[in-house]
C-alpha positions in Angstrom: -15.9 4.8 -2.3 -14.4 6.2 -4.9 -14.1 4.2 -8.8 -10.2 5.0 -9.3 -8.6 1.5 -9.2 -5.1 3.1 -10.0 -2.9 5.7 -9.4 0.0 7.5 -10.6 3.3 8.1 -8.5 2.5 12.2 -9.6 -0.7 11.5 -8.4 -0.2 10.4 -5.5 2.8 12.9 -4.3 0.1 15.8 -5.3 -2.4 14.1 -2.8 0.1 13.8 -0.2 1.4 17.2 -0.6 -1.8 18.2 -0.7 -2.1 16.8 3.3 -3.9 13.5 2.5 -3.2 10.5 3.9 -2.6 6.3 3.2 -2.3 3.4 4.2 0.3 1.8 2.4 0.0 -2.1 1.3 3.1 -3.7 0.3 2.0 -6.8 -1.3 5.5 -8.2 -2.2 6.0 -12.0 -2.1 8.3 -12.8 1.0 11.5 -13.7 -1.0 11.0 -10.2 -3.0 10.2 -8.3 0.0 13.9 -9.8 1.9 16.1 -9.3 -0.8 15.1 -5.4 -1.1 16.8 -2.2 0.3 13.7 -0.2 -0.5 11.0 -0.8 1.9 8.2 2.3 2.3 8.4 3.1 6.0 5.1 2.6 7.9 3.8 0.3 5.4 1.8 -2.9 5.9 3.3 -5.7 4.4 0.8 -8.1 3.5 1.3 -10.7 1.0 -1.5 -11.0 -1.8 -1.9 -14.8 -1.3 -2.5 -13.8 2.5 -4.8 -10.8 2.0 -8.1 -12.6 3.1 -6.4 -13.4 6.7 -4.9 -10.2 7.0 -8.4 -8.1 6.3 -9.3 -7.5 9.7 -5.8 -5.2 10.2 -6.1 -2.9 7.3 -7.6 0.4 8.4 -10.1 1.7 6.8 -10.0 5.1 7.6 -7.7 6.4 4.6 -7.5 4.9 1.2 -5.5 2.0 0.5 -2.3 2.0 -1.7 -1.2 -1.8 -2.4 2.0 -1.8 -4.1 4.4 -4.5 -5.4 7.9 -4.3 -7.7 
Protein backbone atom coordinates (compact mmCIF):
# COMPACT_ATOMS: atom_id res chain seq x y z
CA UNK A 1 0.00 0.00 0.00
CA UNK A 2 1.36 2.85 -0.94
CA UNK A 3 2.31 6.08 1.76
CA UNK A 4 0.67 8.95 -0.50
CA UNK A 5 -2.28 10.19 1.54
CA UNK A 6 -3.01 13.03 -1.04
CA UNK A 7 -3.25 13.81 -4.43
CA UNK A 8 -3.21 16.50 -6.85
CA UNK A 9 -6.03 17.05 -9.59
CA UNK A 10 -2.67 17.04 -12.22
CA UNK A 11 -1.81 14.03 -10.56
CA UNK A 12 -4.35 12.27 -10.82
CA UNK A 13 -5.44 13.14 -14.72
CA UNK A 14 -1.65 11.93 -15.50
CA UNK A 15 -2.58 8.61 -13.71
CA UNK A 16 -5.74 8.28 -15.49
CA UNK A 17 -4.27 9.20 -18.77
CA UNK A 18 -1.79 7.13 -18.13
CA UNK A 19 -4.70 3.95 -18.10
CA UNK A 20 -5.00 3.70 -14.32
CA UNK A 21 -7.95 3.25 -12.62
CA UNK A 22 -10.20 4.51 -9.19
CA UNK A 23 -12.69 4.16 -7.24
CA UNK A 24 -14.14 7.32 -6.56
CA UNK A 25 -15.47 8.21 -2.90
CA UNK A 26 -17.64 11.12 -2.70
CA UNK A 27 -17.79 11.88 0.99
CA UNK A 28 -20.10 14.96 0.76
CA UNK A 29 -22.59 15.44 3.61
CA UNK A 30 -26.18 14.68 2.22
CA UNK A 31 -27.45 18.32 2.15
CA UNK A 32 -24.12 19.25 0.14
CA UNK A 33 -24.27 16.34 -2.08
CA UNK A 34 -28.38 17.44 -3.18
CA UNK A 35 -27.79 20.90 -3.68
CA UNK A 36 -24.91 20.15 -6.34
CA UNK A 37 -24.91 20.07 -10.19
CA UNK A 38 -21.44 18.44 -10.16
CA UNK A 39 -21.60 14.88 -9.25
CA UNK A 40 -18.47 12.55 -10.62
CA UNK A 41 -20.23 9.80 -12.55
CA UNK A 42 -19.57 6.30 -11.21
CA UNK A 43 -18.70 7.46 -7.93
CA UNK A 44 -19.61 5.99 -4.57
CA UNK A 45 -21.18 8.35 -2.40
CA UNK A 46 -20.55 7.58 1.01
CA UNK A 47 -20.89 9.91 3.75
CA UNK A 48 -17.81 10.21 6.16
CA UNK A 49 -19.94 9.83 9.33
CA UNK A 50 -21.23 6.59 7.56
CA UNK A 51 -17.93 5.17 6.29
CA UNK A 52 -17.59 2.28 9.00
CA UNK A 53 -21.07 0.82 7.64
CA UNK A 54 -20.39 1.30 4.20
CA UNK A 55 -16.62 -0.63 4.34
CA UNK A 56 -17.79 -3.85 3.17
CA UNK A 57 -18.84 -2.08 -0.52
CA UNK A 58 -15.68 -0.18 -1.34
CA UNK A 59 -13.63 -2.26 -3.70
CA UNK A 60 -10.44 -2.86 -3.08
CA UNK A 61 -9.11 -3.58 -6.21
CA UNK A 62 -7.94 0.09 -7.38
CA UNK A 63 -6.96 2.84 -5.13
CA UNK A 64 -9.37 4.90 -3.44
CA UNK A 65 -10.03 8.68 -4.15
CA UNK A 66 -12.36 10.21 -1.34
CA UNK A 67 -13.34 13.58 -2.27
CA UNK A 68 -15.57 16.35 -0.77
CA UNK A 69 -16.20 20.30 -1.76
Amino acid sequence: MSDDLRISVDQLRRRMNAGEQFVFIDTRNPQAWAESDVKLPGALRIPVAEAQEHLAEIPRDKPIVTYCT
